[in-house]
Backbone as CSV, one residue per row, in Angstrom:
resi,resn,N_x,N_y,N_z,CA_x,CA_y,CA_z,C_x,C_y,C_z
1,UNK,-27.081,38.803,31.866,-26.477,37.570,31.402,-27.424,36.421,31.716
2,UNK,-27.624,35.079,30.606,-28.196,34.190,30.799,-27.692,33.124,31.236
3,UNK,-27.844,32.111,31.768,-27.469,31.448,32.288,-28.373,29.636,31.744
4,UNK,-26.988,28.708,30.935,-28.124,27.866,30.937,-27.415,26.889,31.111
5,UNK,-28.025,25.378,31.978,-27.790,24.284,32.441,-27.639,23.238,31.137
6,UNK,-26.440,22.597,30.903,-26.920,21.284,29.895,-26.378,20.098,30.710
7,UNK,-26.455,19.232,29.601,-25.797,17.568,30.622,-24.764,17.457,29.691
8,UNK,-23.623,17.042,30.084,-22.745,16.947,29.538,-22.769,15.996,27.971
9,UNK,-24.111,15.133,28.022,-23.888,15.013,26.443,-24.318,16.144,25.707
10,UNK,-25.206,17.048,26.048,-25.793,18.916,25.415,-24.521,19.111,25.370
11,UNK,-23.843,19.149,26.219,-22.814,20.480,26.463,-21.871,20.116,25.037
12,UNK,-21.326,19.014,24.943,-20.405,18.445,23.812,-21.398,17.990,22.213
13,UNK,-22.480,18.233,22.252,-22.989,18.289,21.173,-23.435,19.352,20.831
14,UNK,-23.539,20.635,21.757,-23.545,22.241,21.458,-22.075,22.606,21.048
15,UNK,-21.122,22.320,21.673,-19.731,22.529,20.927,-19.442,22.158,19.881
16,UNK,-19.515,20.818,19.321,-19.314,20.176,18.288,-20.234,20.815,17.136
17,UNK,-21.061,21.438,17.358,-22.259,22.225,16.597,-21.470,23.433,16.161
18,UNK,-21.191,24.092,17.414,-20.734,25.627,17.188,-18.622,25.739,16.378
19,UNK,-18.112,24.333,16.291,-16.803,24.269,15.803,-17.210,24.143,14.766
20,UNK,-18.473,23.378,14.039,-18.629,23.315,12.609,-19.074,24.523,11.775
21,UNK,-19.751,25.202,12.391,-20.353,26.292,12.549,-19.372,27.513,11.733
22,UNK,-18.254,27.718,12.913,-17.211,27.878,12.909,-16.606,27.698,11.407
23,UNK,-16.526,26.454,11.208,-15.419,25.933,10.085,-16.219,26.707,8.601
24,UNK,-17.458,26.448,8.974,-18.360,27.057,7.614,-18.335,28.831,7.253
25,UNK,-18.195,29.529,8.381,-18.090,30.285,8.845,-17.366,31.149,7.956
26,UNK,-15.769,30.755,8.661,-14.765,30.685,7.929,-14.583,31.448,6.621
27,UNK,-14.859,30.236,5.890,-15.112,29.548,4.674,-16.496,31.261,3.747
28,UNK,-17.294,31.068,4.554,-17.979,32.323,4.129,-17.805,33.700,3.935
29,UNK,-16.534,33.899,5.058,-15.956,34.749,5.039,-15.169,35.338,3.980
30,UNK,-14.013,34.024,3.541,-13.217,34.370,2.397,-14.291,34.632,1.390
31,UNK,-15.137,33.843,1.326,-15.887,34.067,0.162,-16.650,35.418,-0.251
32,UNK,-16.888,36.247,0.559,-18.093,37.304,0.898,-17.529,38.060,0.254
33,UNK,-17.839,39.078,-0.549,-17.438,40.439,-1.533,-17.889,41.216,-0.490
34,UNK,-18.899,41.211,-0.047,-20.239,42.836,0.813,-18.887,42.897,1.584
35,UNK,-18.389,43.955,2.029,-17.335,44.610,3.310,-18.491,44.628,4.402
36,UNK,-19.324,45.265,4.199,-20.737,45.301,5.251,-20.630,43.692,6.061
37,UNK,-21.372,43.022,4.815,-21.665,41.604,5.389,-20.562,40.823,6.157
38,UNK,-19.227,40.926,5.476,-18.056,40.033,6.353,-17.591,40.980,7.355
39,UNK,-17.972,42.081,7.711,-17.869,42.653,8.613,-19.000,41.840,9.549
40,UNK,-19.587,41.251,9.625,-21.358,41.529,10.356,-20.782,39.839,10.527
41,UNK,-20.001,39.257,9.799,-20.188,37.819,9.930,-18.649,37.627,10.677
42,UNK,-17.485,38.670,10.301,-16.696,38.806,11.363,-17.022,38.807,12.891
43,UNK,-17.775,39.592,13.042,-18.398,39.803,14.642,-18.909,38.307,15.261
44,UNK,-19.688,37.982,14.399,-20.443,37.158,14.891,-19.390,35.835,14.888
45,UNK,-18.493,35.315,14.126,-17.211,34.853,14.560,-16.261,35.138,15.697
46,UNK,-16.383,35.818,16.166,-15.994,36.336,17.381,-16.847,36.114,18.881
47,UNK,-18.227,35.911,18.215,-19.381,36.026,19.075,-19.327,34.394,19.303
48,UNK,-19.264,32.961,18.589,-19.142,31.940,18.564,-18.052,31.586,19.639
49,UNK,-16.783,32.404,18.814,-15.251,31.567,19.092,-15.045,32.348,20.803
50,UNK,-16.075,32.919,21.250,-16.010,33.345,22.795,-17.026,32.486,23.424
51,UNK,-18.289,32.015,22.824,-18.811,30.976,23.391,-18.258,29.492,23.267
52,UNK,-17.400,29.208,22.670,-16.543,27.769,22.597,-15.742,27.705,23.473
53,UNK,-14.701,28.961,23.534,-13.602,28.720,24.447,-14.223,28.933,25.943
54,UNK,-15.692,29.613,26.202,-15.731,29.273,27.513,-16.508,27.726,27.938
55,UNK,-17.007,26.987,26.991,-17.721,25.541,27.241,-16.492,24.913,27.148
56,UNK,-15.839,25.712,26.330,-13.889,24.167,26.461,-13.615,24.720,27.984
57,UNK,-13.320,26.170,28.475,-13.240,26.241,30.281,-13.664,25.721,31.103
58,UNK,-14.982,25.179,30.551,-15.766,24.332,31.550,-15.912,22.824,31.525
59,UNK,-14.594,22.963,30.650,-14.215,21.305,30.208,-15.631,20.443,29.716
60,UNK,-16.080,20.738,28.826,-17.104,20.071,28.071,-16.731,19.434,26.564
């Protein structure tokens, strides 16, 4: 596991990054025909929405 330091204006402009991220995300999802690909972009939605909710734990 990595471990990385920001300052709390990083920390809330890496979140605000990764919710939009998120929202587009989404959005790509419904859209995607490949089962492969929204599978692959499922994950990685998952992979985001576990790095958000732990920078919101750390109240950022």
């Amino acid at each position: 596991m990595s471990t990385l330091e920001l300052t709390p204006d990083e920390g809330k402009a890496l979140l605000e990054f990764l919710e939009r991220y998120l929202s587009n995300l989404r959005i790509e999802i419904v859209n995607t025909e490949d089962r492969e690909f929204r599978r692959s972009l499922r994950q990685r939605e998952d992979i985001i929405r576990a790095i958000t909710g732990r920078l919101k734990e750390k109240g950022i």
